[in-house]
C-alpha positions, 0 to 999 in steps of 0.5 A: 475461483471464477472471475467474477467471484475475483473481482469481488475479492479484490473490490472487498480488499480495496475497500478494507485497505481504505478503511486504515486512515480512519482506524489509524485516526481512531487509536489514542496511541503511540504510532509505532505502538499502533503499527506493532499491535496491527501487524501482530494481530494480522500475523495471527490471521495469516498464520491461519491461513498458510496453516503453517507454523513461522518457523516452517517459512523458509527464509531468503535474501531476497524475502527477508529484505523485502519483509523489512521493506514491507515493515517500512512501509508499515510503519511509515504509513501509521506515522504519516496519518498521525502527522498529516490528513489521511488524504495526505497519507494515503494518495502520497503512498499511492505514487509508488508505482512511479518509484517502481518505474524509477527503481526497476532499471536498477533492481529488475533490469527494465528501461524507464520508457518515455510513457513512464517519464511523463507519468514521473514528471506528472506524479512529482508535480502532484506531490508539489502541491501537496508540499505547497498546501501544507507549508505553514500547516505542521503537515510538512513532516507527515507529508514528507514520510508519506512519501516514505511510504510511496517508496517503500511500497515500490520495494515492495513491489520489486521485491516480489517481483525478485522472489522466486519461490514462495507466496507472498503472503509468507514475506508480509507475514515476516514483515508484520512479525518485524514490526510487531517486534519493532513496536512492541516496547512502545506497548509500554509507554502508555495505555489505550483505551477500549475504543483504541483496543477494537479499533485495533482489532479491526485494523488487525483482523481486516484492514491487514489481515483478511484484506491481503489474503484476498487479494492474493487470492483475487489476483491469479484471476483477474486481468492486469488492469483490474489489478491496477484499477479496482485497487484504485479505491482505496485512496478514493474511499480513505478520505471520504471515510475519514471526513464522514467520522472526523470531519477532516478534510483535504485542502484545495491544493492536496486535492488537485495533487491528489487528481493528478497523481491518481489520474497519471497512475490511472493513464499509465496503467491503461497505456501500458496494457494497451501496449502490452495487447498490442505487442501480443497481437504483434506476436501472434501475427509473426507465429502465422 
């Protein structure tokens, strides 16, 4: 695997993920209903891919607290298309990394530095404004799980970072088993229609399924801040897709909040990799 054929993988898995919004939008269904049949589905294409039987998955603490996590995140990101825009939903998720910043002092050991403070403060006033904009609008609800979502995509994140042996995809293939179990008595409440069942399928087979595995592939090969910035496509292109199909749109408020979280995750990234080369650098010239 080369580089170049890497970042195709990753810019391919981003723009598949950007896609859920708009699918999610499209179902007529109970929203645990859709996360369940989603994320059974995915397990049937991810099963393909370890080809290896579930029962083969050996399973830890640390795996299995973070599979719950990763069903969480799940969960709360169908629920939060079905309560507010997907614009909403999707840049309210992406403040994750700032709960990693939070939470690894606790969990991971690692000091909260004065740049990732600054990016707290800045992604916290962008959530604000989101919370501002909808007051009044019924979105308040989806908004707040959205943030939900945030927070459990940082577990997620930690919880990989914990795991000492195992790929990742085997823990997000629990999580998908969980919510499958989760959501399966929803199944029953009503019935989707045709255009529900094959946007369903698309949700399953790529925007869960396919769009993962490549990006556990991709990663291996990229640099750090390809990693953090190619993904940065996904809250970009969700609203846009969104708004093209069904005409929703972000208010003013929601897209200045949008701007700044997506500008402060974008800075911190870049800052800490500069960081990071530079300490490099240092080290290099210390070995001489």
């Amino acid at each position: 695997m080369n580089r170049k054929k890497s970042i195709i993988y990753l810019i391919i898995a981003s723009i598949l993920w950007s896609i859920g919004g708009l699918f999610i939008k499209l179902v007529d269904w109970n929203p645990m209903a859709i996360a369940g049949a989603r994320s059974g589905i995915a397990v049937i294409v991810m099963i393909f891919y370890i080809k290896k039987p579930l029962r083969s998955i050996s399973l830890g603490k640390i795996k299995l607290l973070g599979a719950c996590t990763y069903a969480s995140l799940l969960i709360f990101f169908v629920i939060a298309n079905k309560l507010t825009t997907s614009a909403n939903a999707i840049l309210l998720q992406f403040t994750a990394p700032v709960w990693v910043a939070l939470f690894s002092k606790w969990f991971l050991n690692k000091e909260t530095k004065k740049s990732d403070w600054l990016s707290i403060i800045a992604v916290m006033f962008g959530m604000t404004l989101f919370f501002i904009g909808d007051l009044g609008s019924g979105n308040i609800l989806g908004n707040f799980i959205a943030v939900l979502s945030g927070i459990s995509m940082a577990g997620v994140v930690i919880f990989l970072k914990l795991q000492d042996k195992g790929s990742p995809v085997e823990m997000t293939l629990i999580g998908n088993v969980i919510t499958f179990i989760i959501g399966f008595p929803f199944f029953f409440l009503s019935v989707p229609d045709l255009k529900s069942v094959l946007a369903l399928l698309i949700l399953g087979v790529f925007q869960l399924g396919i769009s993962y595995i490549l990006y556990t592939i991709a990663v291996k090969y990229v640099s750090p801040i390809e990693a953090i910035l190619i993904p940065i496509l996904e809250p970009l292109l969700n609203p846009v897709w969104v708004f093209l199909i069904t005409g929703e749109s972000i208010g003013a408020y929601g897209l200045c909040g949008g701007t700044i979280v997506i500008s402060a995750i974008i800075i911190r990234g870049l800052y800490q990799q500069k960081r990071k080369i530079i300490k490099e650098e240092n080290n290099l010239l210390e070995q001489r």
